[in-house]
C-alpha atoms as one frame of an Amber mdcrd trajectory, in Angstrom:
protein
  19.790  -8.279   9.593  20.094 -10.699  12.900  16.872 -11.703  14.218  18.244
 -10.766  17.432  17.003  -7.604  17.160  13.729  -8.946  16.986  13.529 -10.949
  20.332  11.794  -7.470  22.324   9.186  -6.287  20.014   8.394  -3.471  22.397
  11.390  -2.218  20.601   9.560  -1.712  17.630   7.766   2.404  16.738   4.479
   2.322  16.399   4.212   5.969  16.467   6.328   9.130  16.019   5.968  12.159
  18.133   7.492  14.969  16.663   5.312  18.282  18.638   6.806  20.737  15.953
   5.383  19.152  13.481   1.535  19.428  11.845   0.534  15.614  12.330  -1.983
  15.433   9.486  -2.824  11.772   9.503  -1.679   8.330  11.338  -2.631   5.602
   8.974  -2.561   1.761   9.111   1.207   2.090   8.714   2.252   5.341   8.244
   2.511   8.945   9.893   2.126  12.014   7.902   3.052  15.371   9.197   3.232
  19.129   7.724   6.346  21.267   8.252   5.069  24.892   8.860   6.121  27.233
   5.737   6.792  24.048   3.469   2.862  23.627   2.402   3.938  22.285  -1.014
   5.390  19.188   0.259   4.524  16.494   3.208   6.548  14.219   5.184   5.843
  10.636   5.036   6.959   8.225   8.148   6.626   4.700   7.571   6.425   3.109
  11.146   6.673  -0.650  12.007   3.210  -0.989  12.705   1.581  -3.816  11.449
  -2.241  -3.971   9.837  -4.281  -7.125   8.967  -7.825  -7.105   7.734  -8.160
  -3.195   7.873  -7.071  -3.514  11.621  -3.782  -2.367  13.617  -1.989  -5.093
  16.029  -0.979  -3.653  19.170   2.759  -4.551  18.690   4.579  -4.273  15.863
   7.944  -5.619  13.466  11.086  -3.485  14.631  12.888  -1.825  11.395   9.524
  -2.987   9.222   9.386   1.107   8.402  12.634   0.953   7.356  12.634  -2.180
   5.115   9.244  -0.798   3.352  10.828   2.408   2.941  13.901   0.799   1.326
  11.608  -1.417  -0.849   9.258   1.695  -2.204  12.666   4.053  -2.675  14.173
   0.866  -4.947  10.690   0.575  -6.970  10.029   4.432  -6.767  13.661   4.570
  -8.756  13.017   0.956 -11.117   9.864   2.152 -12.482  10.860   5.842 -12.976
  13.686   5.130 -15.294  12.098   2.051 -17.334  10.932   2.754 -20.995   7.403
   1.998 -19.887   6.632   3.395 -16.534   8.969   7.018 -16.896   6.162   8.853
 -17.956   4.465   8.240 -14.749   5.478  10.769 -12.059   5.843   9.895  -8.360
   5.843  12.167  -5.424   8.916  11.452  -3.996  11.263  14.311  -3.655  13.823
  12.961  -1.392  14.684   9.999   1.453  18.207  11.977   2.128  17.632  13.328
   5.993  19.738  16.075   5.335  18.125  17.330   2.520  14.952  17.687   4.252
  13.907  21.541   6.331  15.621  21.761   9.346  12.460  21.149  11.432  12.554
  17.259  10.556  16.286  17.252  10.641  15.900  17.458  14.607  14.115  14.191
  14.983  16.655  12.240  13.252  16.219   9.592  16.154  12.692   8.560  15.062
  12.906   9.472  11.416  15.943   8.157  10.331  15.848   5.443   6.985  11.777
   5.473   7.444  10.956   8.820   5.527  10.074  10.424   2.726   9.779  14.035
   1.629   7.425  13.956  -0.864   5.252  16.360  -2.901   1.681  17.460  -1.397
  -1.065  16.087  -3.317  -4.687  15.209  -2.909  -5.019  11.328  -2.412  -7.908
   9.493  -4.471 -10.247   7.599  -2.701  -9.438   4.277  -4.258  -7.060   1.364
  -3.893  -5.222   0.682  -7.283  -5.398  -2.880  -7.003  -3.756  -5.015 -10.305
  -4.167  -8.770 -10.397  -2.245 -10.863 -12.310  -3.398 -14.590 -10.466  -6.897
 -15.417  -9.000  -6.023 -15.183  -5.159  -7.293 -13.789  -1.897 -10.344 -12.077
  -1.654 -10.747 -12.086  -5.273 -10.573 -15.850  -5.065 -13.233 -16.223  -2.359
 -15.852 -13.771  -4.769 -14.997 -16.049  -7.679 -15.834 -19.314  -5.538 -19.521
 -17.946  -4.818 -20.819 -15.981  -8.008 -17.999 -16.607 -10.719 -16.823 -12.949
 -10.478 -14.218 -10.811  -9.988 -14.885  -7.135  -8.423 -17.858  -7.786 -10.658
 -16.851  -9.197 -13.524 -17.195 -12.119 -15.131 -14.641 -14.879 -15.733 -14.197
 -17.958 -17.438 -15.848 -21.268 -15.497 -13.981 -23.772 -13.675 -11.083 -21.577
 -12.708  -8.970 -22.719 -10.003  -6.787 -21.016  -6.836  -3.606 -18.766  -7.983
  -4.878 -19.178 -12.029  -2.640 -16.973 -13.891  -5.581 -14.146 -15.090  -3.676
 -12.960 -18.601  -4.415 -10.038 -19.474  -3.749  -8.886 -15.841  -6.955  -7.089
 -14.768  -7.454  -3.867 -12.828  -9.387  -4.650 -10.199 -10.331  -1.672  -7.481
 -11.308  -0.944  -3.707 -12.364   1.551  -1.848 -10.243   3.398   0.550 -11.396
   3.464   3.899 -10.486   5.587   6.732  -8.835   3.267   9.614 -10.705   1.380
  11.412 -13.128   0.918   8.329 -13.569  -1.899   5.811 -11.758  -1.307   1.900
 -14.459  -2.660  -0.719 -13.756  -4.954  -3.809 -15.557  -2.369  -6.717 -16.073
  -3.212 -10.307 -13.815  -0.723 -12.603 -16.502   1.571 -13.814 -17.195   2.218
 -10.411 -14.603   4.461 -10.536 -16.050   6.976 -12.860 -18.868   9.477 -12.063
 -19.549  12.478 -13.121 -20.668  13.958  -9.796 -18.564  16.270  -8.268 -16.383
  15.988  -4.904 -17.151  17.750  -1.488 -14.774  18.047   1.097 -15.498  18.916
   4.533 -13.568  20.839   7.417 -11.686  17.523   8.347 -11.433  16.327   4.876
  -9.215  19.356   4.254  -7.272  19.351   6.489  -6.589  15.617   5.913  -6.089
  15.619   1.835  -8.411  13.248   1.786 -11.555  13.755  -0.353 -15.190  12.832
   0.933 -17.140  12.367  -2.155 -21.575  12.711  -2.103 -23.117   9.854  -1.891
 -24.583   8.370  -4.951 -25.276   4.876  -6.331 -21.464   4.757  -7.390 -19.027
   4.315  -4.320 -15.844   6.629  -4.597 -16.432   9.259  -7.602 -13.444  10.076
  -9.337 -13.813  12.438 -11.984 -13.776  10.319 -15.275 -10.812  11.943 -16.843
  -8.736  11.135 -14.435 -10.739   7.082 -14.155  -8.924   5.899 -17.235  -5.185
   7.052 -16.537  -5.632   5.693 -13.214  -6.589   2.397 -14.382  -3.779   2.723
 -17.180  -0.825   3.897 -15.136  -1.775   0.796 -12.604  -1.659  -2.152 -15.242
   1.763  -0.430 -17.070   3.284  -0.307 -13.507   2.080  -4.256 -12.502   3.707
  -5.045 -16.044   6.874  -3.541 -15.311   7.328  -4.389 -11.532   6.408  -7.906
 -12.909   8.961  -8.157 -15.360  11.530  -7.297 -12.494  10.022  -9.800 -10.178
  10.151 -12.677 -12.786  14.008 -12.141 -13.156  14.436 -12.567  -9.496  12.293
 -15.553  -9.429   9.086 -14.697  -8.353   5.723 -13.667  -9.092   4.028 -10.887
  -8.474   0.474 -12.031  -7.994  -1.132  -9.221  -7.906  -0.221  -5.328  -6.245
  -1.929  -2.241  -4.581  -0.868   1.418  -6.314  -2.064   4.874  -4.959  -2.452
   8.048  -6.795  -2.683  11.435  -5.828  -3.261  15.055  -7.943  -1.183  17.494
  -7.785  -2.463  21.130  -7.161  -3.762  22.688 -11.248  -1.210  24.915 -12.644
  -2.325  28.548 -12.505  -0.810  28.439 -15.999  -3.046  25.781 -17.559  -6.868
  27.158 -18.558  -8.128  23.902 -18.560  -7.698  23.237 -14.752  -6.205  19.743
 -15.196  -4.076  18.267 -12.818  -1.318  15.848 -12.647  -2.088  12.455 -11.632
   1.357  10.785 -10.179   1.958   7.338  -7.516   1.703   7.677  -4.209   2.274
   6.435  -1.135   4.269   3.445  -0.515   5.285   1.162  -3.680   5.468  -2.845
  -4.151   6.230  -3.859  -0.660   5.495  -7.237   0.996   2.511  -4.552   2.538
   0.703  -4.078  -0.823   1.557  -6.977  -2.840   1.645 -10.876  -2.938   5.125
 -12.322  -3.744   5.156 -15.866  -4.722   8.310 -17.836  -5.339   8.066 -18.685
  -9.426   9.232 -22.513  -8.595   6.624 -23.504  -6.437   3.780 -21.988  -8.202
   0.974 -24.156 -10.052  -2.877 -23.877 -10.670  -4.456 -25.270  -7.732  -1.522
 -24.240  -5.667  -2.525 -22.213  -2.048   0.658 -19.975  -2.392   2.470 -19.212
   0.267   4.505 -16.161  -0.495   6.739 -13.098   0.462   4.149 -10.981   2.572
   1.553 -10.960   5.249  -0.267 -13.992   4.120   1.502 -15.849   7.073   0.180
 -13.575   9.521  -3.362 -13.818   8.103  -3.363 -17.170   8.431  -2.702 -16.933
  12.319  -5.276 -14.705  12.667  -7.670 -16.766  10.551  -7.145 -19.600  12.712
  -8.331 -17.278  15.890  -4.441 -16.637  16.637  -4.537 -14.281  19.936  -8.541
 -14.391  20.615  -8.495 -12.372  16.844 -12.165 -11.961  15.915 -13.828 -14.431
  18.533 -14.369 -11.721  21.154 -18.119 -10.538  21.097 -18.374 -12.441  17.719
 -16.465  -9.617  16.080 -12.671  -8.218  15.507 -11.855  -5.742  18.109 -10.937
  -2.597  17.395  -7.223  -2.662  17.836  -6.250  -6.076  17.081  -4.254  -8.646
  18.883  -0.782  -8.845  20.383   1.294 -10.760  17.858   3.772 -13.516  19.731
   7.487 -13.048  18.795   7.606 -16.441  16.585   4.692 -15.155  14.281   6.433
 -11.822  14.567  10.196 -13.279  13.733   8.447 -15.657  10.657   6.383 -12.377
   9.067   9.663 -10.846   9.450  12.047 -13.185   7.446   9.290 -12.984   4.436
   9.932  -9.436   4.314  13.241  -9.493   4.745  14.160 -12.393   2.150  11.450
 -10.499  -0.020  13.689  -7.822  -0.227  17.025  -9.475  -0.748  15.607 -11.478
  -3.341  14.210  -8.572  -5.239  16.488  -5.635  -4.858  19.928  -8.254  -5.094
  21.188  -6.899  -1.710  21.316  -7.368   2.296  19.081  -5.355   4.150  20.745
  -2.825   6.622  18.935  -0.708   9.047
């Protein structure tokens, strides 16, 4: 795509407005609306908003929502027909416009290449996080106590060490605005049981008593979770090795589908989520550049962190913290972010990206 048609970045959405529609959440990145008399399903807008550090920027990428929607249809697809990953079920239903009720059909304008019709299920509260290299914030734990998410490693490991067996290593999901948390695995598990309030519900997503444990997750569904996440990293990996890069390490979310009123055990489906191996959730590196030691610079946001790090646009100097809504993001750091994603793409799909 030109980067022509990035020189406004007011032309970029940052929000769809569609009045007919139940809006049901606006996260980090995407909408999520409810069609009336279609309860079983949800509508999933990715828009070109762009997050760093749990926060929102005020502008954003124009056609980002599109490529990541691309991206997560190709990966949806890759890891639903390969030997190892089939068995795990995703909620998309269809990208196809057309195929969608009539009441989305009308904002064709907006929606256009940037959504999903997917099946209705209740989100869990954590962050699916698989690493295959030390990097990141797992990197800056390991520098001060030797651990990651808790656990131990071996000594005298150094920046982008290839971790083998790849580890599952969670977070906490946090509402926007709020901080995810790097949790040990067994944090996962609990046997308490979940209570959702008024807003929860309407929402789909759980708020869970508090305990010692952060985000309970009732323990039969702790170890598929943590299963399905390291057989999907080992697949997507695979794929990403054949194209020449690494995938360093990934973010998967699960939902559960409504129990069967056939099944007397009251056990639901756990299936992916959500968006899939974009340059959002995951760390591309380039396979020829990569040694121990190495501070990668890959196919994702790490650019734009880096800006931000270095106080780019006043970013958490004001009042000695981050403000609320982030920074305005000048076109050149916008235009750079922008070919990562983009070559990301080409490089692992084998195609051009059209909008």
């Amino acid at each position: 795509m030109a980067l022509d048609v990035l020189a406004v970045t007011s032309s970029a959405l940052l929000k769809t407005e569609c009045p007919t529609l139940e809006l049901i959440a606006r996260g980090k990145v995407r909408d999520i609306y409810r069609v009336p008399g279609h309860d079983e399903a949800l509508l999933f807008v990715a828009t070109d908003r762009v997050s760093a550090f749990d926060v929102i920027m005020k502008n954003g990428i124009p056609n980002k929502g599109k490529l990541l929607t691309a991206l997560s249809l190709f990966f949806f697809n890759l890891l639903a027909t390969s030997p190892e990953t089939k068995h795990i079920p995703n909620h998309v239903i269809t990208s196809t416009l057309s195929e969608m009720p009539a009441e989305v059909q009308q904002y064709a304008d907006q929606l256009e290449g940037r959504s999903i019709w997917v099946r209705r299920a209740e989100i869990l509260p954590v962050e699916a996080i698989v690493r295959g290299y030390i990097t990141g914030s797992a990197w800056a734990e390991y520098q001060k106590s030797g651990t990651m998410h808790g656990m131990e490693l071996p000594k005298n490991l150094k920046e982008s060490t290839r971790l083998a067996p790849p580890l599952f290593t969670p977070s906490t999901k946090a509402e926007v605005g709020d901080k995810d948390e790097n949790i040990h695995p067994d944090q996962c598990e609990s046997i308490h049981r979940a209570r959702r309030d008024q807003q929860s519900q309407r929402r789909l997503i759980p708020v869970f008593l508090q305990s010692p444990v952060k985000n309970i997750i009732d323990p039969f569904y702790a170890g598929p979770l943590a299963d399905y996440a390291l057989a999907l990293y080992s697949t997507a990996a695979k794929h990403s090795a054949a194209k020449g890069l690494i995938l360093a390490d990934t973010k998967f979310e699960f939902g559960l589908l409504p129990a069967s009123a056939d099944d007397p055990t009251g056990r639901r489906t756990l299936m992916l989520v959500d968006e899939c191996l974009t340059p959002d959730s995951s760390r591309f590196w380039p396979a020829s550049t990569w040694a121990e030691g190495n501070k990668m610079v890959g196919f994702d946001k790490q650019f734009l962190r880096e800006w931000l790090k270095s106080g780019g646009g006043g970013f958490g100097t004001k009042g000695g913290g981050i403000e609320e809504d982030g920074v305005e993001i000048p076109e050149d750091i916008v235009r750079a972010t922008w070919q990562k994603y983009e070559e990301a793409f080409e490089l692992l799909t084998g195609k051009k990206f059209e909008c």
